[in-house]
C-alpha positions in Angstrom: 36.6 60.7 56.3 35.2 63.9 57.9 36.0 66.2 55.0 35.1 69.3 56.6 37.5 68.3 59.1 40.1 67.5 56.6 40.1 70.5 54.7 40.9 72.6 58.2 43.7 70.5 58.3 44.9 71.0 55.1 44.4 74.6 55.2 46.4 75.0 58.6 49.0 73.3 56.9 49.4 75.6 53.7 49.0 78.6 56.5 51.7 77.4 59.1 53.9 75.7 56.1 54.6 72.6 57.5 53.3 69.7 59.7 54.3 70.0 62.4 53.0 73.6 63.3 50.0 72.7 61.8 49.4 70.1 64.5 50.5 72.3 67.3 48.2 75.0 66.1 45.8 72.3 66.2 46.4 70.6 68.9 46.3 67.1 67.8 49.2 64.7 66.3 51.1 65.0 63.6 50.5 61.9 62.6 46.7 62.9 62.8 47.5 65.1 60.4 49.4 63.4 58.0 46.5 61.0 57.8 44.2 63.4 57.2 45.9 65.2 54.1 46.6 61.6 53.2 42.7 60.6 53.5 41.9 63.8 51.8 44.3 63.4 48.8 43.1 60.3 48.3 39.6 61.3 47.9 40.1 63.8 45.6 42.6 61.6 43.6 45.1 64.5 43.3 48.5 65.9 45.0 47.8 68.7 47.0 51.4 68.9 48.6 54.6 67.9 47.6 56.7 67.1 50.9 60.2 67.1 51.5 62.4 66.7 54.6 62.6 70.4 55.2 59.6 71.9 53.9 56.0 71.3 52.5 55.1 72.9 48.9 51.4 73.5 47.6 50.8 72.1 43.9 49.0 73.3 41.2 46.1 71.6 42.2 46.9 72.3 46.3 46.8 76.1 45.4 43.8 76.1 43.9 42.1 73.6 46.3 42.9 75.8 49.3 41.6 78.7 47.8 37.9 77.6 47.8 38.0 75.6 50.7 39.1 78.6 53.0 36.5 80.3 51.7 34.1 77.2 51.9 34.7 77.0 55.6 34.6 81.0 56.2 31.3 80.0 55.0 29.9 77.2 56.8 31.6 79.3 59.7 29.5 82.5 59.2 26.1 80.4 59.1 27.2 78.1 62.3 28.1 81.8 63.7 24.3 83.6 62.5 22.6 80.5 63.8 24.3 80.3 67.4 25.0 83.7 68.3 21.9 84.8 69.9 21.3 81.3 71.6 24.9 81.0 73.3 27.7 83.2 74.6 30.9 83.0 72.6 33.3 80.9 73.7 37.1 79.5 72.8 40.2 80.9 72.6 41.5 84.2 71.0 45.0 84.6 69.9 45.7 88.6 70.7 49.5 90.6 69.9 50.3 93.9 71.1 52.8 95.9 72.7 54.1 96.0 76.3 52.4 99.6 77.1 49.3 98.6 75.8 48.8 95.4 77.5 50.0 96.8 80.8 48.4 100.4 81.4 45.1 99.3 78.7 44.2 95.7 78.9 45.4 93.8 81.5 44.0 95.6 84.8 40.5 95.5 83.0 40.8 91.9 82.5 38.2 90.8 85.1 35.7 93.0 83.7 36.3 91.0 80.3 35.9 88.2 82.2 32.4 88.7 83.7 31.0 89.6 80.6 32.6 86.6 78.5 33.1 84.2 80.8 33.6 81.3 77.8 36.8 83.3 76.2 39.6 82.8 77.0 42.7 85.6 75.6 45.9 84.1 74.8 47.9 87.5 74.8 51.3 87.9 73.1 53.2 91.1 74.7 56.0 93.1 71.9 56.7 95.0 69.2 58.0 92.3 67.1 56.7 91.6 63.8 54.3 88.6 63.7 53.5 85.9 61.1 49.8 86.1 62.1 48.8 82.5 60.0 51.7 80.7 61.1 51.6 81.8 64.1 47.6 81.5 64.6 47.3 84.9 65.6 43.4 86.3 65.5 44.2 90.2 66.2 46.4 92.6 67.3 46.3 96.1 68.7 49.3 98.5 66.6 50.1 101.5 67.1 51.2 103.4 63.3 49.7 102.8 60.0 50.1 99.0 58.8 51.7 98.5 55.5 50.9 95.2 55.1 48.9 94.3 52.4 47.9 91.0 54.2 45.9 92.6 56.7 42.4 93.9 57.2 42.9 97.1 59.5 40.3 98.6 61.8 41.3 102.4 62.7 40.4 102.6 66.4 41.8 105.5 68.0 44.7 107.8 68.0 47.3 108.5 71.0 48.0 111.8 71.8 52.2 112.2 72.2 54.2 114.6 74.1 58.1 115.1 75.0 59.4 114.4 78.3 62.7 114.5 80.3 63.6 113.5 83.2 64.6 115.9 86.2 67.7 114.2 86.2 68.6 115.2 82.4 67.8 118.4 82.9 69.7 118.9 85.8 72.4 117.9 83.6 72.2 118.9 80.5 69.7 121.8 80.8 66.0 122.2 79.1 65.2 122.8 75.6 63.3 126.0 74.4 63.0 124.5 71.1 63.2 121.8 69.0 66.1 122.6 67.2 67.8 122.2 70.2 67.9 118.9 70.0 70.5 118.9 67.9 71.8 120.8 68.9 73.8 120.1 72.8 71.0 117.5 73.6 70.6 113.8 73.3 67.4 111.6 72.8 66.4 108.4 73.2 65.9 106.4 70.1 62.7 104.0 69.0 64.0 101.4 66.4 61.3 101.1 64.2 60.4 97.3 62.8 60.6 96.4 60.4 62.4 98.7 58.8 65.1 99.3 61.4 65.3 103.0 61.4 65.3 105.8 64.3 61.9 107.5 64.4 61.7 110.8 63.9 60.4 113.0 66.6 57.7 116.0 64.7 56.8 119.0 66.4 54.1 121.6 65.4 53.6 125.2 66.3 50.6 126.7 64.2 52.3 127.0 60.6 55.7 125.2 61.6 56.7 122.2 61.4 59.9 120.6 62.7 61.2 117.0 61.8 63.8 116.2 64.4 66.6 112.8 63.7 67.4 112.0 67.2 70.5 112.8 68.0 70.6 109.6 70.6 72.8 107.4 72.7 70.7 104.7 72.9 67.9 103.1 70.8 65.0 100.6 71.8 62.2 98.6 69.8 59.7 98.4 72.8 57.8 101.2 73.9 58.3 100.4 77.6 61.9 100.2 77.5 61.5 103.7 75.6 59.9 105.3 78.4 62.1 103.8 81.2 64.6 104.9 79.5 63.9 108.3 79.0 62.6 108.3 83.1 66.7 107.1 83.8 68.3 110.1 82.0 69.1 108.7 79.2 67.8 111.2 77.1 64.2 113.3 75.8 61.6 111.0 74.6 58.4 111.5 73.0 55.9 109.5 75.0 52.2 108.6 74.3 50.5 111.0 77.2 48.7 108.0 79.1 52.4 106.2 79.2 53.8 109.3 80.9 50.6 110.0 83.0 52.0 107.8 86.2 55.7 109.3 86.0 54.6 112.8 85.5 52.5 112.4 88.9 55.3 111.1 90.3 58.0 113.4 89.6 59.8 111.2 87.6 59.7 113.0 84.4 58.7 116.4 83.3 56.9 118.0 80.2 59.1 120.1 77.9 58.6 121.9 74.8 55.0 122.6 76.1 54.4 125.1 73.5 54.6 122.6 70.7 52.3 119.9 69.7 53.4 116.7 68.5 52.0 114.4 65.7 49.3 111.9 67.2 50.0 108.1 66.9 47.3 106.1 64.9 46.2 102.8 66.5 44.7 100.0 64.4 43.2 96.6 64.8 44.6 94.2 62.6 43.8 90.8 61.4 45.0 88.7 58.5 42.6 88.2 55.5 42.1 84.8 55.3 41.1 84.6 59.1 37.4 84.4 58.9 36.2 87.2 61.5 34.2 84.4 64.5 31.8 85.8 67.2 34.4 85.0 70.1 37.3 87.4 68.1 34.5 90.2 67.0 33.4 90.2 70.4 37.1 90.6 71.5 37.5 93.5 68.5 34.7 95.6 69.5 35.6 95.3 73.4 39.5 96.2 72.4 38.0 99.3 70.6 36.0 100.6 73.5 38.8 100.4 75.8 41.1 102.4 73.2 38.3 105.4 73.0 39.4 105.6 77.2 43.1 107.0 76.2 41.4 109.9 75.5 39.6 110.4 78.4 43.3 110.0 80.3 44.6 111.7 77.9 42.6 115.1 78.2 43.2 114.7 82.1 47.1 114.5 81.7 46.3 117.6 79.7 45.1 119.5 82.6 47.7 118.5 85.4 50.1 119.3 82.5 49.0 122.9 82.1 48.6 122.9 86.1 
């Protein structure tokens, strides 16, 4: 029995919580993987899982086994990774999650200049706001925007994206053009973000020196993606508050139109997250710091939406 091998296994399956994901995760049999609990359970003459037909349950002695074998193979790892990194490039795949907007506009049309400088990586991207089970669902990293609250996760504090509010010609042709927040509520409508996982409306903040204004959207409509936010806002739907290199394209375009200019609006954190247990490899740090770099460009587009803006 490779035990080394084994305890991966074992660990995937205690991460994914059954086996059957644990193989697909994998990529081998199940029945590989039943074997090699099986093997592994009989070298250490103990249970480590108790199966049923519907779920997998870690004993006494499983709990405590996976504890110090994820951090034995973090280990072994880390010195495979300090031994190889300066002789070869990094290579494998890397499991990434993040939303719509930022794959589109941030990652995706700079993919070829990953490419030529990791040529051995290849990015399995996962595009939405939904809420992820990052073991079960073998997920590496993700790009957030808002401050994580789960516990779980290691966050990285990368950037932060400057936000603005926009209508679209259409609205305002309709329903007129706010002078203030308060109006809002007061004749206007918005468009709602549905927060996960929570469920609830956003709130749309506005800032003018000393004052502060903390708007509940008075909305016909609510979304969870931030592309569907923005498109629509750009159909009439109502006044958005849009991250500034989202809105740079329509702006250009005369699709929608800055309002409110003499109020500022609460910037939008963005983090890098991965789970704890998921031992930080060359091929994802690689993939971290690169994800980073191209954050630190929204403000660069951000400062030059700035000046058409005020233009």
């Amino acid at each position: 029995m490779d035990q080394l091998s084994a305890m991966r296994v074992f660990v995937r399956v205690v991460e994914t919580g059954n086996f059957t994901r644990a193989a697909t995760t994998l990529d081998i049999p199940k029945t590989t993987v039943t074997n090699m609990v099986q093997a592994l359970e009989a070298h250490l003459q103990t249970t480590l899982l108790n199966r049923t037909t519907r779920r997998v349950m870690v004993t006494t002695d499983g709990a405590l086994y996976y504890e110090r074998a994820t951090q034995i193979l973090a280990d072994v790892a880390e010195l495979d990774g300090s031994l190889s990194n300066s002789q070869t490039q990094p290579s494998g795949r890397v499991r990434l999650e993040m939303a719509g907007a930022f794959a589109d506009l941030l990652i995706i049309p700079h993919l070829c200049e990953f490419n030529e400088r990791y040529p051995l990586i290849k990015l399995d991207i996962g595009v939405g706001d939904r809420l992820v089970d990052y073991i079960a669902e073998n997920v590496d990293c993700a790009l957030r925007g808002g401050t994580p609250t789960d516990q779980s996760l290691i966050v990285r504090k990368v950037g932060e994206i400057g936000m603005h509010a926009y209508a679209s010609p259409l609205y305002l042709e309709r329903m007129g053009k706010p002078e203030h927040p308060n109006d809002l509520n007061d004749g206007h409508r918005c468009v709602g973000y549905l927060q996960a996982p929570s469920g609830r409306i956003m709130q749309m903040k506005f800032c003018r020196g000393d004052e502060e204004i903390e708007i509940d959207p008075n909305y016909i409509v609510s979304v969870n993606d931030a592309r569907s936010y923005l498109d629509a806002a750009i159909a009439g739907a109502g006044l958005a508050q849009v991250p500034r290199f989202m809105a740079q394209k329509p702006v250009q375009e005369g699709k929608l139109v800055p309002i409110l200019t003499d109020w500022t609006c609460e910037s939008f954190p963005l983090y890098i997250v991965y789970p704890q247990t998921r031992h930080l490899s060359n091929k994802v740090r690689v993939v971290v710091d690169w994800l980073a770099k191209r954050v630190q460009t929204l403000k660069v587009e951000e400062n030059r939406q700035l000046m058409r803006e005020a233009s």
